[in-house]
C-alpha positions as CSV (number, residue, x, y, z in Angstrom):
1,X,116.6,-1.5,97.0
2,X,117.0,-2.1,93.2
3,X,115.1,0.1,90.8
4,X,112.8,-1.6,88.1
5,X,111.3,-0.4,84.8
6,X,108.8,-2.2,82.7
7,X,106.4,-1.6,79.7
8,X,103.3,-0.8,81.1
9,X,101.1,-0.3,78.6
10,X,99.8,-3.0,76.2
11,X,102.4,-4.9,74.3
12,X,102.3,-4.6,70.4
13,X,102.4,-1.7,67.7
14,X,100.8,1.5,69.4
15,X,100.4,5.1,68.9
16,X,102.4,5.6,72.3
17,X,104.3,3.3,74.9
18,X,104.4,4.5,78.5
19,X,107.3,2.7,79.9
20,X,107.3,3.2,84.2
21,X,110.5,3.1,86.4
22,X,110.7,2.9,90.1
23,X,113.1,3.2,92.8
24,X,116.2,5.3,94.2
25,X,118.0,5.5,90.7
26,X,115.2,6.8,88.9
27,X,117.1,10.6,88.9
28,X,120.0,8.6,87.8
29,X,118.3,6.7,85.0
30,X,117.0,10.0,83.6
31,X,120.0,11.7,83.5
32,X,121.8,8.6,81.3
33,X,119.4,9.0,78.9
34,X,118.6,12.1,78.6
35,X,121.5,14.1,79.5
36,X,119.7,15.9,82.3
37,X,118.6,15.6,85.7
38,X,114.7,15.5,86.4
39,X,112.5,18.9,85.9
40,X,110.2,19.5,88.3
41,X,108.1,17.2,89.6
42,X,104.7,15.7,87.8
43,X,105.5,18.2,85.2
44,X,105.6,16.9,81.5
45,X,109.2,17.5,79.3
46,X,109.9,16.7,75.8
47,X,113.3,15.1,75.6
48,X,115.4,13.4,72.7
49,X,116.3,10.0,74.8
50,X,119.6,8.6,73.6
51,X,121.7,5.2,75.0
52,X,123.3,5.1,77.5
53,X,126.8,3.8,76.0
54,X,126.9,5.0,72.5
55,X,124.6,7.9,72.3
56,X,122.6,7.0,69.5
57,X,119.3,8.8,69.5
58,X,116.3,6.4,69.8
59,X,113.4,8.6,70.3
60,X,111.7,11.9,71.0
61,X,109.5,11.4,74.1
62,X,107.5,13.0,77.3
63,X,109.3,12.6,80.8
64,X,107.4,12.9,84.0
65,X,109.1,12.2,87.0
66,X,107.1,11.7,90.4
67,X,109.3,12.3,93.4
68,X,108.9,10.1,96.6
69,X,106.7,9.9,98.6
70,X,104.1,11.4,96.4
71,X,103.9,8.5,94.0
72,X,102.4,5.5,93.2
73,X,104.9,3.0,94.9
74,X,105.9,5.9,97.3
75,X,109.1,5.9,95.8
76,X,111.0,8.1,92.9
77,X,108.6,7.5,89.6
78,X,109.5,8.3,86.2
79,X,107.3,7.5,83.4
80,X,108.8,7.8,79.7
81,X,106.2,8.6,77.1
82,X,107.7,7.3,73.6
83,X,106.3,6.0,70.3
84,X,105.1,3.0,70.3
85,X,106.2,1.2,67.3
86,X,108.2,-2.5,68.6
87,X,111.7,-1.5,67.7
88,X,111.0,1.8,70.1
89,X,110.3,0.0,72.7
90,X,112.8,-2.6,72.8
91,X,115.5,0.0,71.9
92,X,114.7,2.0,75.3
93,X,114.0,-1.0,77.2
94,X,117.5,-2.0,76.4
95,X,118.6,1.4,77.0
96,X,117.6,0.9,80.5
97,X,118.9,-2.6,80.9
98,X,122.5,-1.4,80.6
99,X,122.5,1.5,83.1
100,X,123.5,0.2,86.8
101,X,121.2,-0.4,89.7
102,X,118.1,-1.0,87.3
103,X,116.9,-4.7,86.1
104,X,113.3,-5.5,84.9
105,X,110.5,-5.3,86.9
106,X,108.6,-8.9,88.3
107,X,105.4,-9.3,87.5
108,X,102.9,-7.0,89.5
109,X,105.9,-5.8,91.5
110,X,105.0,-1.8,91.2
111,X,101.8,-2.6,93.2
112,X,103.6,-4.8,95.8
113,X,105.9,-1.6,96.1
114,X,102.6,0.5,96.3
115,X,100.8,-1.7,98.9
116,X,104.4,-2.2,101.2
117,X,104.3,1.9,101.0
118,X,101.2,1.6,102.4
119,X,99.8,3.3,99.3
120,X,97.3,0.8,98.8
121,X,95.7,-2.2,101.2
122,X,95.5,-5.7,99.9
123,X,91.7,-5.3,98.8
124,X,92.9,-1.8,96.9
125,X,95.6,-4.3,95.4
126,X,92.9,-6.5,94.0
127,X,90.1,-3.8,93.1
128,X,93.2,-2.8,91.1
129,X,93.4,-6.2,89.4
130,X,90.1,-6.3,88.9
131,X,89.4,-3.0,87.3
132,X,92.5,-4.0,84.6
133,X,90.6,-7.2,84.0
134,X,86.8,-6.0,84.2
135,X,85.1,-6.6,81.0
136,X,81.9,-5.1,81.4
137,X,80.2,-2.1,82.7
138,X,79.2,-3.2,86.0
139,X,82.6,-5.3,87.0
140,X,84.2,-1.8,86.5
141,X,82.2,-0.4,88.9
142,X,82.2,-2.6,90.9
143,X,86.3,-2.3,90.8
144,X,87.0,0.7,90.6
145,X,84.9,1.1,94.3
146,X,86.9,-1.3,95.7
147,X,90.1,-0.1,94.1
148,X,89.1,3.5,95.8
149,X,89.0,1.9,99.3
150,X,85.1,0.9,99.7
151,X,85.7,-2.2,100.9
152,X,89.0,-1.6,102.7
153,X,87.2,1.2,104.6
154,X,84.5,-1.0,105.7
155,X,86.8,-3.7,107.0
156,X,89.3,-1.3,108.7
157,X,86.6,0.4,110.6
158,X,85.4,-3.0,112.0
159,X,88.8,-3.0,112.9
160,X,89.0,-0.1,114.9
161,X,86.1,-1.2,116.6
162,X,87.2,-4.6,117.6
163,X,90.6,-2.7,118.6
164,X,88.9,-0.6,121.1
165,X,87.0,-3.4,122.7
166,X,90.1,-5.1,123.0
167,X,91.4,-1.9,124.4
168,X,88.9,-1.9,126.9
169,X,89.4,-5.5,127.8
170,X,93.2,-5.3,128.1
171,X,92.8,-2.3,130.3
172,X,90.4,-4.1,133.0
173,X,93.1,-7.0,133.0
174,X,96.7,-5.7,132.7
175,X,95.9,-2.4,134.9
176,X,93.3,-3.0,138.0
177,X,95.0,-0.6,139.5
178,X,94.6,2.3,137.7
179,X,92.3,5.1,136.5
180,X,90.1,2.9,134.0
181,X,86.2,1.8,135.0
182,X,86.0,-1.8,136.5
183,X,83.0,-2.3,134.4
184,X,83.9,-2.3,131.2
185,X,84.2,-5.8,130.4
186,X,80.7,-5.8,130.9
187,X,79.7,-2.9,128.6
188,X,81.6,-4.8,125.8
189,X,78.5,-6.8,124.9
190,X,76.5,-4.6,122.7
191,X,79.4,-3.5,120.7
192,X,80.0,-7.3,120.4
193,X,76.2,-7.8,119.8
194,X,75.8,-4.9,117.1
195,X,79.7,-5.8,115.1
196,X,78.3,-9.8,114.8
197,X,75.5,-8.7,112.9
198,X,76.8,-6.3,110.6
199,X,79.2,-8.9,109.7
200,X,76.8,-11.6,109.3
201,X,74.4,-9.1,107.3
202,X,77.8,-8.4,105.0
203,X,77.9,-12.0,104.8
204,X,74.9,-12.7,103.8
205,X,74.5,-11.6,100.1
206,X,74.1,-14.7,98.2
207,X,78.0,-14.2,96.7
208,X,76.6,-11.4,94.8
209,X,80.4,-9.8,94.6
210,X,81.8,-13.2,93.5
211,X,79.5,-13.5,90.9
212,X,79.8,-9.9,89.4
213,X,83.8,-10.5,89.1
214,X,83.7,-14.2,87.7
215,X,80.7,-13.9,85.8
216,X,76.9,-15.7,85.8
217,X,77.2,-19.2,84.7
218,X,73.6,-19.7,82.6
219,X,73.0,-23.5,80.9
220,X,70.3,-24.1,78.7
221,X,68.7,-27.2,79.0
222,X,66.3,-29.5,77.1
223,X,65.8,-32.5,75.0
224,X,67.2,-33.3,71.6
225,X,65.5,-31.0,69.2
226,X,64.3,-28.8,71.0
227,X,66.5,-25.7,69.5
228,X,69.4,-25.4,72.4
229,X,71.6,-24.6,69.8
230,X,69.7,-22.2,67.3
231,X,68.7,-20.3,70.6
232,X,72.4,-20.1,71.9
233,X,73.3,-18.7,68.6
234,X,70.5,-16.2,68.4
235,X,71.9,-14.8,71.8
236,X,75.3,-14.5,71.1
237,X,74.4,-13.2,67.6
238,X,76.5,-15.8,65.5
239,X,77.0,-18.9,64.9
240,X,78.8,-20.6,67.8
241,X,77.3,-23.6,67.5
242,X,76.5,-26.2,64.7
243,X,72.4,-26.7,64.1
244,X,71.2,-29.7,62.4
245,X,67.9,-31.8,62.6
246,X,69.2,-34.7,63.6
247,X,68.8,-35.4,67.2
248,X,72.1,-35.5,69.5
249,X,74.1,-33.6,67.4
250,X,75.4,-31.4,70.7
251,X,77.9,-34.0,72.2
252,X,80.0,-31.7,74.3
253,X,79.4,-28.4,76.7
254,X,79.7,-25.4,73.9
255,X,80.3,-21.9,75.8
256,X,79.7,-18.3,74.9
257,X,80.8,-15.1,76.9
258,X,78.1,-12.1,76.7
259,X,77.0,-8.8,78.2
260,X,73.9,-9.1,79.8
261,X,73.1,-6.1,81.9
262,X,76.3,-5.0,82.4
263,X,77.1,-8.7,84.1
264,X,79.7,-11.2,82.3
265,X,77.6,-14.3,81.3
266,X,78.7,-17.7,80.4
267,X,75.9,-19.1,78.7
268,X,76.4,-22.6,78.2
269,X,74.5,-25.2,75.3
270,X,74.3,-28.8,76.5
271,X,73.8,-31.5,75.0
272,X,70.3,-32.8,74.7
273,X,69.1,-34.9,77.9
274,X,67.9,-38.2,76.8
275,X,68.1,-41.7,77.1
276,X,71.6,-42.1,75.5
277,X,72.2,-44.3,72.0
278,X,75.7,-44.7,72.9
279,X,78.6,-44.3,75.5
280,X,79.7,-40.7,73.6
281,X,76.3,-39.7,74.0
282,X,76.1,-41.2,77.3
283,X,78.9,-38.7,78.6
284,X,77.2,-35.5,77.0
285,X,74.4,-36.1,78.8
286,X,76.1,-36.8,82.3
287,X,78.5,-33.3,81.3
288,X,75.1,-31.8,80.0
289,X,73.4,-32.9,84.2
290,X,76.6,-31.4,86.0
291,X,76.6,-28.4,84.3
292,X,73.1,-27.6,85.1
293,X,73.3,-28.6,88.3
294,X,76.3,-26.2,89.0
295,X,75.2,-23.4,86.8
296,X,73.5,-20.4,88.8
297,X,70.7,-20.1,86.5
298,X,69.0,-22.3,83.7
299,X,67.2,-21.7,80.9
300,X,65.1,-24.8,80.1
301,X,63.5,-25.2,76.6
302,X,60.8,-26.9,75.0
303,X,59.4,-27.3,71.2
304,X,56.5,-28.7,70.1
305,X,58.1,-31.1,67.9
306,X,60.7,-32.5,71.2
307,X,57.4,-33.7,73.5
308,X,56.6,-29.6,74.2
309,X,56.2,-30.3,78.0
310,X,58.7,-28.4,80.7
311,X,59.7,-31.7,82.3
312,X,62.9,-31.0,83.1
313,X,62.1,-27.4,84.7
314,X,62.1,-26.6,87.9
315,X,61.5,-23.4,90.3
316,X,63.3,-20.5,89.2
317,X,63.8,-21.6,85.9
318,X,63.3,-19.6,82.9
319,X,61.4,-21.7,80.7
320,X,61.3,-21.0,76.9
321,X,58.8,-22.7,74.3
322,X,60.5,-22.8,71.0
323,X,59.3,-23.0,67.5
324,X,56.8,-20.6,67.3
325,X,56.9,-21.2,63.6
326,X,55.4,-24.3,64.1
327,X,52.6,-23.8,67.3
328,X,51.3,-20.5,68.2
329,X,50.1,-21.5,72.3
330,X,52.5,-21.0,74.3
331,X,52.9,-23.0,77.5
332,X,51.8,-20.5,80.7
333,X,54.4,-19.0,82.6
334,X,56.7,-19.7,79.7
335,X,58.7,-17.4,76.9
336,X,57.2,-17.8,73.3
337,X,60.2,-17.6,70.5
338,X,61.4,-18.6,67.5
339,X,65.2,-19.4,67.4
340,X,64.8,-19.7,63.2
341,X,63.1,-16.3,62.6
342,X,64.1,-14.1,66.2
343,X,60.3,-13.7,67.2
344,X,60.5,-13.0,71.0
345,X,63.8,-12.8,71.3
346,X,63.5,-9.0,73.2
347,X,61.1,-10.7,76.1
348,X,64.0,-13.6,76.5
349,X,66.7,-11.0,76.5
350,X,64.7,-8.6,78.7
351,X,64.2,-12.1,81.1
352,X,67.7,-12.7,81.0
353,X,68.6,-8.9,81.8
354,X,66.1,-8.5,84.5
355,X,67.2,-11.9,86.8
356,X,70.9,-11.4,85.9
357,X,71.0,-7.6,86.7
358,X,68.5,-7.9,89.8
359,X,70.7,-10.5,91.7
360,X,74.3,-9.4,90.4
361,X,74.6,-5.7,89.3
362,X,76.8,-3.6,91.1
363,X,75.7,-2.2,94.2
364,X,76.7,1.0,96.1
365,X,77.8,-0.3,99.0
366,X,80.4,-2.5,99.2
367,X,80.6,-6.5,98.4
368,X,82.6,-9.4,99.0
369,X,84.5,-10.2,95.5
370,X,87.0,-13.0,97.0
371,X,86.9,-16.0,98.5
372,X,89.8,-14.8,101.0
373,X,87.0,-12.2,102.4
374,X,84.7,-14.0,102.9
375,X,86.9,-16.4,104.9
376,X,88.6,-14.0,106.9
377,X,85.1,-12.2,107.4
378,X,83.9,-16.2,108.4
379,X,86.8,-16.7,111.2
380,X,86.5,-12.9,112.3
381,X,82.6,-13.4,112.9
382,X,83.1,-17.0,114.8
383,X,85.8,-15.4,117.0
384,X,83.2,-12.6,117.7
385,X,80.5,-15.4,118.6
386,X,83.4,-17.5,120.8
387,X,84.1,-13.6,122.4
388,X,80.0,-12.8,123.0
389,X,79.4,-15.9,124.4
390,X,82.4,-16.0,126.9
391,X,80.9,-12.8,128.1
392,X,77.1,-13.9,128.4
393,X,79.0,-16.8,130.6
394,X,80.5,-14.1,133.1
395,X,84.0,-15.8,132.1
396,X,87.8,-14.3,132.6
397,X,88.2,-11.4,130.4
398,X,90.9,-13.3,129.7
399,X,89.4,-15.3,127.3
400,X,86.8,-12.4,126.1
401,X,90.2,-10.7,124.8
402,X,91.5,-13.4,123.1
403,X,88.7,-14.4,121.0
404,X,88.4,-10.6,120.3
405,X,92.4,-10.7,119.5
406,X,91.5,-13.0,117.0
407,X,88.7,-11.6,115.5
408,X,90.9,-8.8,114.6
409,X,93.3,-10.3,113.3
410,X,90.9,-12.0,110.8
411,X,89.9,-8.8,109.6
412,X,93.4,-7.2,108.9
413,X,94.7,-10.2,107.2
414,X,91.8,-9.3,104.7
415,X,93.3,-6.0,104.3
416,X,96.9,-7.1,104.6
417,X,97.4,-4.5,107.6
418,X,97.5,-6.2,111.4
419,X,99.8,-3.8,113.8
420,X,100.0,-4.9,117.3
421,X,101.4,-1.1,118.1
422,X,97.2,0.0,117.2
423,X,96.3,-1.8,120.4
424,X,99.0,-0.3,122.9
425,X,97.5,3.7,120.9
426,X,94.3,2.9,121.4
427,X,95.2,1.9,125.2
428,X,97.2,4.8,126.1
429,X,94.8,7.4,123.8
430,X,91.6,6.9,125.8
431,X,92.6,5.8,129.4
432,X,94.8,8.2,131.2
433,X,97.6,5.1,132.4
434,X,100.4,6.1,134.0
435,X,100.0,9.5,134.5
């Protein structure tokens, strides 16, 4: 096994660079630059580093060393805590180059390291990725809960479950002639019964995860005129887009990224909808449809001065009446502002907050944030319904096994952890065979 170092902090001029090594010339590696062996474990040390092959000085830095297993790959760690000025860190990373056993580390390779040390399950892996990426309040809670094993948890102790009802079917099959219960084929149903609709419960949360991690896709529709633009700007507090009176100047989808509640949002201005003067028209208008029609909410506005009616709403849109400046009644059951002077901008931002938070907050209990979840959950609860209904049938437990085989194996290739040996400890823990 090579050992590999890498910059992991942020690239660029820095008060300090942490640069990580890992792997079983990590002692090594400190003792070439530093002239000593490690201290004592997790325990900080100011050292002059020097190269390798000359032994020029290049910096005055912190040295932790983290001694296998009790790392984060499970191996020997060493961090190097240096300044972090570009020609620092290139000088030590070439430091490291030249001594023997080490090369560069592949992208994301320390966390492959982690999760083959069993340090961390495939859905720790990506609560990890997601926590680095998060870019709002709620995504990091959401994360960091997943990166601490909420969701793994959850899945794993399905897994048990279905592993000891597979247990108990194996036993009936491969030993009838031992001390295990004929009947418990038949008292498999209601674990069957009550894991099927936990899953499907789990399943059932409108992609709530999903949404949190990608972010809210909002569009807001309307006629020409009708102050799409000025509004989009108001929200994202500058000028992202280019207002003018005349009618189609929005040719193209424009995007913004904000913060609303704690939830990414894409909010989205499209172009007017119309009857189109011309063929570039024509296809901001047809971008302008798909867009709304895949976007997860709308906001729909009307002016008195673009025909004032909401039209083009429909249920569960938030409607918006623009131009307050120019008409004080305001539609019922829709938001009164002015996009030119801000008037009612709170109630359409406290709107916004309320229907993004409500559906797409972070939650307590763990959610689906992957399409790979919700497929292995998808094939794990089918295999469950194949397994319940073999049983309701009175056929071979045979098949009842299989089907709950599979249904296990759906749920560790979520978490990246499917042993056959759990099967034969489960067997041999809870029915006295071959005693």
């Amino acid at each position: 096994m090579e050992t590999i170092y890498a910059l992991s902090s942020a690239a660029g001029r820095a008060g300090i660079a942490v640069l990580r090594l890992s792997g079983p010339h990590v002692r090594l590696a400190i003792e070439a630059l530093t002239g000593r062996a490690p201290g004592r474990p997790r325990l900080a040390e100011l050292r002059r580093l020097r190269d390798p092959d000359t032994g020029m000085a290049l910096d005055r830095g912190l040295v932790l060393f983290f001694e296998a297993p009790h790392s984060f790959t499970g191996e020997d760690v060493a961090e190097l805590h240096v300044h972090g000025g570009r020609a620092v860190v290139a000088a030590v990373l070439a430091a490291l180059a030249k001594i023997e056993g080490l090369r560069a580390a592949a992208p994301g390779e320390f966390t492959r390291r982690a999760f083959e040390a069993g340090k961390l399950d495939l859905t720790e892996v990506e609560g990890l990725a997601d926590l680095i990426d998060a870019e709002t309040e709620a995504q990091r809670a959401q994360a960091l809960r997943q990166m601490e094993g909420a969701l793994g948890n959850l899945y794993e102790g399905w897994r048990a479950r279905l592993m000891k009802a597979l247990a108990y079917a194996e036993a009936e099959i491969d030993f009838p002639d031992e001390e295990v219960p004929g009947d418990l084929i038949e008292k498999l149903g209601p674990e069957i019964a009550a894991l099927s609709s936990e899953i499907s419960a789990h399943l059932d949360d409108g992609g709530r995860g999903e949404r949190l991690r990608d972010g809210v896709e909002v569009a807001i529709v309307g006629p020409p005129n009708a102050g799409k633009s000025s509004l989009l700007n108001r929200l994202a507090r500058r000028e992202a887009a280019i207002v003018s009176d005349e009618a189609g100047t929005t040719r193209d989808v424009l995007e913004v990224r904000l913060d609303i509640g704690g939830v990414p949002v894409t909010l989205a201005d499209t172009a007017g909808l119309r009857e189109a003067a011309g063929a570039i028209e024509r296809e901001g208008v047809r971008r302008a449809l798909a867009r709304a029609g895949a976007s997860d909410l709308r906001i729909v506005v009307a002016a008195p001065d673009a025909g004032g009616d909401f039209s083009l709403a429909r249920e569960g849109d938030i409607r918006v009446f623009n131009k307050l400046d120019l008409a004080a009644d305001v539609p019922a059951g829709a938001i009164g502002v002015s996009a030119l002077t801000g008037a009612g901008l709170e109630e359409l931002e406290a709107a916004l907050r309320e229907r993004v938070g409500t559906a797409y907050e972070a939650r307590e209990h763990p959610v689906i944030t992957r399409a790979r979840h919700r497929e292995g959950l998808r094939d794990c609860a089918a295999s469950l319904s194949r397994a319940g209904g073999a049983l309701a049938r009175g056929l071979d437990a045979e098949l009842v096994a299989e089907d709950l085989r599979l249904a296990a194996r759906a749920l560790g290739r979520i978490t990246g952890r499917v042993d056959v040996e759990d099967l034969l400890d489960v067997i041999f823990r809870d029915f006295c065979i071959g005693k």
